[in-house]
N, C-alpha and C positions, 0 to 999 in steps of 0.2 A: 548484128547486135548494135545498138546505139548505144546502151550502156550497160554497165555491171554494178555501177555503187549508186546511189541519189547524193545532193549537194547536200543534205543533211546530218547524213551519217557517220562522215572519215572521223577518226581521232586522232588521238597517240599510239592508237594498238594496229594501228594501219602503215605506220611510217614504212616508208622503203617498197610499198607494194607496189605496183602496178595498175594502174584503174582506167576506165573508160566511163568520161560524164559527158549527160548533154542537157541544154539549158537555156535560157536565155541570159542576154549580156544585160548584169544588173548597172554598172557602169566602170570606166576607165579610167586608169590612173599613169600618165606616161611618166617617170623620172629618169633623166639621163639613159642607162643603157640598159632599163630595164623597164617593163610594163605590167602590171596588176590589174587582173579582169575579176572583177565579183561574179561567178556565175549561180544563179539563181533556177530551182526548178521546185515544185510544190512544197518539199520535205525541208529548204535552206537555202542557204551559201557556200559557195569554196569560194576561195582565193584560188587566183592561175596567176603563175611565173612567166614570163616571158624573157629571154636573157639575151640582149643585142651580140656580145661577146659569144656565146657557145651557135647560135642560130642563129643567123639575120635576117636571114627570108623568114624565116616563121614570126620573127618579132613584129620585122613591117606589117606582115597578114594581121598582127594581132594589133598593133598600131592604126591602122583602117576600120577596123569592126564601128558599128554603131550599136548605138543602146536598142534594147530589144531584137537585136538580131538574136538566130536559129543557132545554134554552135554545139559540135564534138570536138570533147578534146580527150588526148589521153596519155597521162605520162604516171610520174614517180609523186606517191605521199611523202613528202617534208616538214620536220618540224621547222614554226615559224620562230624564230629571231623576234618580231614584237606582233608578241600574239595579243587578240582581239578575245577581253575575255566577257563581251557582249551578245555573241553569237556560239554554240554549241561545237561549233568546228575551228574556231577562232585559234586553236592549237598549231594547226597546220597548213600547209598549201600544197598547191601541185606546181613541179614541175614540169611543165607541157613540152611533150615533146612531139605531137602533133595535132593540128587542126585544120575542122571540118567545116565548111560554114555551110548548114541547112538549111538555112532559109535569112533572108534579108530585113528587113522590117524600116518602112518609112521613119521619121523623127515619129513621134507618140504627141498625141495633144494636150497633153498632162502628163505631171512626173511618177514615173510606173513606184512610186511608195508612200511609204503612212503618209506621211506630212507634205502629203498632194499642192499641187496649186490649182490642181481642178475644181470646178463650179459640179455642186452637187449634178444639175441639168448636163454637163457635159462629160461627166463619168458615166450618167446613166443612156447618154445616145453609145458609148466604147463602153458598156459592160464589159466584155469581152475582155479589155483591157483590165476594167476597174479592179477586177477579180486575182487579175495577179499582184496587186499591192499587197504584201504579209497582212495588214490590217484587217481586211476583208477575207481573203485565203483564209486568215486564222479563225475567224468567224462562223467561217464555213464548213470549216474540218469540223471545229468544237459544236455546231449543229450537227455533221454528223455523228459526231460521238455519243451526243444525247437520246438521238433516235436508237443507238443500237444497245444505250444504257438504258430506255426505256423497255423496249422490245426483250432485252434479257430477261430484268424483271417480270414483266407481263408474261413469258412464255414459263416463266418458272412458278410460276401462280395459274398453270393450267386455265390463261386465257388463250384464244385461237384468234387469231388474226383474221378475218375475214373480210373478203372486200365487197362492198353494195356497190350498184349502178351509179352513172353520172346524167344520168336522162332517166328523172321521173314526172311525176302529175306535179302541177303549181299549187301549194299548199298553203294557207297563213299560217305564216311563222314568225310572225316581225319586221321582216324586211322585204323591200320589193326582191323578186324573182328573175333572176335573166333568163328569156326565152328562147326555145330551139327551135324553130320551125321544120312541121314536117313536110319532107317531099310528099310521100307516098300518101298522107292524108291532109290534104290542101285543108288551111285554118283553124287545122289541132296542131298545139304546141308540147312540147316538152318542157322542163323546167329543169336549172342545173341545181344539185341539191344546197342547201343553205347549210345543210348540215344533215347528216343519217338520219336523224332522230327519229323518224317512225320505223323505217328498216331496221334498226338496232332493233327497238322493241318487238318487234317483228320476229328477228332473232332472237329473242328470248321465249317467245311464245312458242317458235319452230323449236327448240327445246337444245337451242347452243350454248346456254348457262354463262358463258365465259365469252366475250366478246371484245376482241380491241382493233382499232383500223386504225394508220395511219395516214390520213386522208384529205382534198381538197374541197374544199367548202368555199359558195358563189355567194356576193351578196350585190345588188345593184342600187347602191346608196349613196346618199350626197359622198363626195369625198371630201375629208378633212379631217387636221391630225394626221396620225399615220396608218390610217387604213386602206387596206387593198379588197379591190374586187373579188381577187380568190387570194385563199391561205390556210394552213394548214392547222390542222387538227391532230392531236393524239385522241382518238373516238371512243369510250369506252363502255360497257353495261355489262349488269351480272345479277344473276334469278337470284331469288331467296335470300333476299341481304334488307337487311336495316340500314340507317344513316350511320350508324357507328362502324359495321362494317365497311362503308364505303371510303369512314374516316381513314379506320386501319389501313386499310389497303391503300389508298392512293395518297395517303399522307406518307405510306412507307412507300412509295414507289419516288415522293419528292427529295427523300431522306438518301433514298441507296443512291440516284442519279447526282445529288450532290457533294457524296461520298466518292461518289465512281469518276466525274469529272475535277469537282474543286479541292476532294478531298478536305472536305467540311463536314464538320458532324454537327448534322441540324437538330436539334431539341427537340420533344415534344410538339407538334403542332397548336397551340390556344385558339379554343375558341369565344366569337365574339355576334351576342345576338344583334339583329339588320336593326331593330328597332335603338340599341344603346349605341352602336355605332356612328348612325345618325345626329344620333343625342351628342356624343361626346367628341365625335371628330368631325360631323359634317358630311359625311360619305361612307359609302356603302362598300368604298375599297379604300378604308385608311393605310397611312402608314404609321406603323406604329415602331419604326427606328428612331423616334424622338416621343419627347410625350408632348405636354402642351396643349390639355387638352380644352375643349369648349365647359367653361361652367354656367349653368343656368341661371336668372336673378331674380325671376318672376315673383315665389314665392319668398325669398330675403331681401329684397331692396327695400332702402330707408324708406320711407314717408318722403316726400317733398312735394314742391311745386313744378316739375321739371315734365312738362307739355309731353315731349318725345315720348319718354320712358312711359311717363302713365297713358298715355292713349294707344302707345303701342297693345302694352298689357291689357287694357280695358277689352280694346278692338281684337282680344285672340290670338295676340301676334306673342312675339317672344323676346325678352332682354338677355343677352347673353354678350361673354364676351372671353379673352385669352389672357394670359399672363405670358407675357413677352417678359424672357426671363434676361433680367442685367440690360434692356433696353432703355433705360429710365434716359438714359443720357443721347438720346436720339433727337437729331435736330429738328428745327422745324420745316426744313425742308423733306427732311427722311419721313417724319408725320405726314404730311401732302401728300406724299409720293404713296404712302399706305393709304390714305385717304381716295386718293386714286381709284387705286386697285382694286375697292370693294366700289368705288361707283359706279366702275364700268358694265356697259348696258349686260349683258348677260348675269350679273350680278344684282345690279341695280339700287345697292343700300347710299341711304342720300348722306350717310357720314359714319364717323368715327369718335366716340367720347373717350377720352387718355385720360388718365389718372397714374402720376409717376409719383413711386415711393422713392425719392432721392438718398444718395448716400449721407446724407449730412443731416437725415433722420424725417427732411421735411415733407407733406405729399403736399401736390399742387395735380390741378383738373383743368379739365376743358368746363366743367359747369361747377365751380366754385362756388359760383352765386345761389345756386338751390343746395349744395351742400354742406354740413357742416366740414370741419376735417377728422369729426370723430365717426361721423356717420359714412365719408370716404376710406376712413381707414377699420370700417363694419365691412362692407364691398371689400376690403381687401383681404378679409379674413375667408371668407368665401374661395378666392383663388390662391391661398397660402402665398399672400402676397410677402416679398421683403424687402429689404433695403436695396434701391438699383434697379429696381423690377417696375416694368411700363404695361399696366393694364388696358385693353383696346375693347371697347365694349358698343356693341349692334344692337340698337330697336327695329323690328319690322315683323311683317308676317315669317311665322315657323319658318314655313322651307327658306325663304328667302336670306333669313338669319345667319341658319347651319349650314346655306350651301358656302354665302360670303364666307364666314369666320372657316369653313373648312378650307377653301382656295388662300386664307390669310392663313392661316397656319403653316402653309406648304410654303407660301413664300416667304415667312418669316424665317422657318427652316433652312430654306434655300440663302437668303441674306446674310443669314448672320451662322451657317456654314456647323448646320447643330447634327448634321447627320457623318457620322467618323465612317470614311470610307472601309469597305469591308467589311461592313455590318448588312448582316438582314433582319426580315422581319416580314414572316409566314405564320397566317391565320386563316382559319375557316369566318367568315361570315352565315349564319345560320338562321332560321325560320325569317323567311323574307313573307311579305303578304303573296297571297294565292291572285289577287284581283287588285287592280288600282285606279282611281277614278280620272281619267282625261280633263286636265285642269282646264281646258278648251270646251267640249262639248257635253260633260258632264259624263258622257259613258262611261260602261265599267268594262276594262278592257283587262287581259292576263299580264301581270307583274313580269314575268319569263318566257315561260309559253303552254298554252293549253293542256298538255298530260302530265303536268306535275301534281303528283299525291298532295291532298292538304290533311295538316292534320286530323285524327280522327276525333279527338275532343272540339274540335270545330267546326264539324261538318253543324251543327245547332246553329250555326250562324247563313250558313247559303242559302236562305232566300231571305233573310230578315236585313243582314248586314252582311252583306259577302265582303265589303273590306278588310272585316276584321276577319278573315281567316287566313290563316296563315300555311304557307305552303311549307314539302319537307324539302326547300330547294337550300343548295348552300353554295358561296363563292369562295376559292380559295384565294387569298389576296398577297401578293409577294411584292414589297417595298412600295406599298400604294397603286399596284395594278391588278386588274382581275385576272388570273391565269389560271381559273379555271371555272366551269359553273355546271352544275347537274342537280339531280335530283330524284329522290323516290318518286317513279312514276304511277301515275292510275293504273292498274290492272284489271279492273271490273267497270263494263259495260254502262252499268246505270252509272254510278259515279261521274265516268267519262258525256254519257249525255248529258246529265247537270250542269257541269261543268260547261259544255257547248250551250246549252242554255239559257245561261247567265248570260252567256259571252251576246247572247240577244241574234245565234244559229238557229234558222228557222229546222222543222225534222227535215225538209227540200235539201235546203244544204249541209245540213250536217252530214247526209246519204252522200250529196254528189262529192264532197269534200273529202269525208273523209269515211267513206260508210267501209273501205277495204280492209279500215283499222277496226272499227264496232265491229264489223263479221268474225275478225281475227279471237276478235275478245269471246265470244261464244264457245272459244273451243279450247278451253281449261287454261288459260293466262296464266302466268305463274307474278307472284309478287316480284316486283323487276327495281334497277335503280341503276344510275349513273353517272358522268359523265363528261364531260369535253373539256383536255385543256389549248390553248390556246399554245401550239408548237412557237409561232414565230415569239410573240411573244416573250415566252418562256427562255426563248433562246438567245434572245437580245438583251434580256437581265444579266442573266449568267455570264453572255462572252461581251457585256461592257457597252455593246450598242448604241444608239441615242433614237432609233426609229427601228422598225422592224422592217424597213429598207434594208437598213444595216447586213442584216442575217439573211436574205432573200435573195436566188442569185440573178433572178433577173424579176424587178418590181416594177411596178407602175407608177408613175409621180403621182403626187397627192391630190393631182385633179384625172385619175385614170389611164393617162397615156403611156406606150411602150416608146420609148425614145428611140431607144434603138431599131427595135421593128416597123416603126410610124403605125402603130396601129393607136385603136380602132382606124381604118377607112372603109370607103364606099365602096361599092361591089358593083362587078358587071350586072346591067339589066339582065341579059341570058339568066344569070343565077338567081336573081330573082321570080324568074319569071317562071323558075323550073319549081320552086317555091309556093310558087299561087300570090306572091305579095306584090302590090303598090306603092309605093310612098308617096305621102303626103308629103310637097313639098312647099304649100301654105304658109 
């Protein structure tokens, strides 16, 4: 036996026992004729005794240890004299009254705890390591606790866990597809799945009503930000359900799991339609732990001579802007640096017009000259402007307007520090468009993806104006991230070909693409809906994260690679050749 207690669990109600722990050495502490060893193993720490006076051989053995060595020790629980009331066991220590040493451990390339001096790149080549820092460990536990808080739930809501293949046919779905080549049929490939999404339905039509996986999902896309090639999903669908049931239920599936881990009782879900969302925050995953929202000025702005504003309006475009609250007194340098922000190319607004209501009652602008100060202070009645309050207002084309002012919002938030830690803010996003026009090529391509239901009051618009229908998709959005996305799907045949249709699928390939699912639909489909929340994600809010690295135990840097494994590499020609492939090496 290596041991009988973890370093976690001794107390008060332990003293005087007897124990047997093993661990790694978290580190050492020599004073005069006695030595303190933190040992460390998943569950905690103990403290270990060492006492030059009662044992001297054993002190020196323990006086030699290095950090991260292998260690059994086993002696007598003690209450501590200056307890540590930082750590759960902090009460007590052992007095060791022998030790094992199992194994040795090089110096470590980084310090094995939270407050690392390790280079993100150099944690992730020692995974292995990284993992035993409490920061990470804790991470990791509290992802598994979430899966077995979800899995409760769902099993008690008479879903079935089922698991689908990781090798099917290459489908449009949104994202490129990583391929499997096959041996046995030289130049037919496999595809690793992006996501169940036809399988699930699949399963519902096979007549399994109740559906959830917890499952790997491929996606082969630029990387950036913190996305990975694979990661995980909580999968879910269920026959015979409306969008309210889906509310129900997986709105109370987000309630119990953050009852069951934070012991937080989450409210009511609200919901918020894709088209006001846009309007009022900029994006289609607000956060709404602060307010701040975008006001419109198109149809209340004064009269003037002021170029920007009226040719923006003229040309289609949009005057909008924020109410930065108590910012009046923000330098000119701090303006610049906002100024900035929204120039930057992905954004592209060629400025910023300020209008501050000063405490001393005065308003002053960036365009004074076309305005009066009663007709500034009409604009300020618009954003409930008041005294102290710094108005930041965007002309340009729509999208371009509400994506800037939504990215300035966030960083406004972030500056001036408007979000009180421990607050959330969980909403459904709802009726998103069914079809959206590629601002590039003008086609009309799917909003989400091809089997989402549109509403049925607007089926009148599919072939006149397919933009304007509206799909019954919805996102769940937790403190400005999507963490979750589904939707009422198609269950009938014609619909489903329309829909391919539009999308400009000739009958050729709608058959070779996807003709497994139209046959499927022939044979009493049942009305279906669902689905996907984003696991890492989800779990990187909850246990504090900052990337869904964080929560992952072994990820791939943000340009793909395994640090630690060296992968992707190249492969023997043998294997290739057994393959049927080539490479171009052009």
């Amino acid at each position: 036996m290596y041991r009988n207690r973890t370093c976690g669990e001794l107390t008060m109600s332990h003293v005087g026992q007897e124990v047997l722990l093993s661990g790694w050495v978290q580190r050492q502490r020599i004073m005069g004729g006695m030595t303190f060893i933190d040992l460390r193993d998943r569950y905690g720490i103990t403290q270990l005794v060492f006492n030059m006076e009662t044992d001297a051989a054993l002190c020196e053995k323990a006086n030699n240890l290095g950090r991260e060595f292998v260690i059994q020790v086993s002696g007598k629980v003690a209450e501590r004299i200056n307890k540590n009331k930082n750590i759960p066991t902090g009460d007590i220590e052992i007095i060791v009254s022998s030790l094992t040493i199992l194994n040795e451990s090089e110096v470590p390339p980084f310090l094995i705890e939270s407050d690392t001096d390790g280079s993100e790149e150099l944690r992730l080549t020692y995974r292995y390591l990284d993992i035993r820092r409490p920061e990470l460990r804790d991470r990791l536990v509290k992802r598994a606790l979430i899966i077995r808080a979800v899995r409760e739930y769902l099993d008690s809501k008479d879903f079935l866990e089922v698991e689908t293949p990781n090798l099917i046919k290459s489908t449009p779905e949104g994202a490129r597809d990583f391929l499997v080549p096959s041996r046995l049929v030289h130049g037919s490939f496999y595809a690793l799945p992006q996501s169940p999404q036809i399988l699930k339905q699949l399963l519902m039509v096979a007549g399994m009503d109740r559906y959830y996986q917890i499952v790997k999902c491929f996606r082969d896309e630029d990387f950036r930000g913190d996305r990975q090639p694979e990661f995980s999903q909580i999968d879910c669908e269920m026959s015979f359900v409306h969008q309210e049931d889906i509310f129900e239920t997986f709105g109370g599936m987000v309630q119990h799991v953050f009852k069951k881990i934070l012991n937080y009782e989450l409210s009511e879900i609200p919901r918020l339609k894709y088209d006001d969302a846009l309007r009022l925050y900029g994006s289609d995953k607000p956060d709404l732990r602060f307010a701040c929202p975008i006001v419109e000025l198109n149809a209340t702005l004064p009269k003037s001579e002021f170029g920007v504003f009226n040719n923006a309006i003229a040309g289609g475009g949009l005057v909008a802007g924020l109410n930065a609250k108590g910012c009046a007194t923000y330098t000119r340098k701090q303006f610049d640096e906002l100024t900035e922000f929204v120039k930057a190319s992905h954004r592209g607004l060629g400025g910023l017009v300020n209008i501050r209501f000063n405490e001393d009652g005065t308003v002053k602008s960036s365009v004074d000259k076309f305005y009066t100060e009663e007709q500034l202070r009409e604009i300020g009645q618009a954003f409930g402007a008041e005294k102290g309050d710094l108005l930041l207002i965007a002309a340009d084309k729509t999208s371009k307007v509400r994506k800037s002012l939504g990215d300035l919002r966030l960083e406004l938030a972030k500056r001036n520090n408007w979000i009180k830690p421990g607050t959330w803010s969980v909403l459904w996003v709802v009726d998103f468009p069914l079809f959206e026009k590629d601002e590039e090529s003008g086609e009309i391509t799917f909003a989400h993806h091809p089997f989402c239901s549109p509403h049925p009051e607007d089926l009148q618009y599919f072939d006149t104006e397919p933009t304007r229908v509206r799909a019954q998709t919805y996102d769940m959005v937790m403190n400005g991230n999507e963490i979750l996305s589904g939707s009422i799907r198609i269950h009938q045949r014609d619909i489903q070909e329309k829909v391919f249709k539009n999308l400009g699928l000739s009958e050729e390939e709608r058959e070779k693409k996807f003709g497994f699912l139209l046959t499927a639909f022939k044979y009493g489909a049942p009305p279906h809906g669902g689905c996907a929340f984003g696991l890492d994600r989800l779990v990187m809010l909850m246990a504090g994260g900052e990337t869904i690295r964080d929560v992952i135990a072994f990820p791939k840097t943000s340009g793909g690679r395994d640090l630690m494994m060296d992968a992707p590499t190249p492969v023997e020609k043998k294997q290739l050749d057994e393959l049927g492939i080539a490479l171009n090496n052009e």
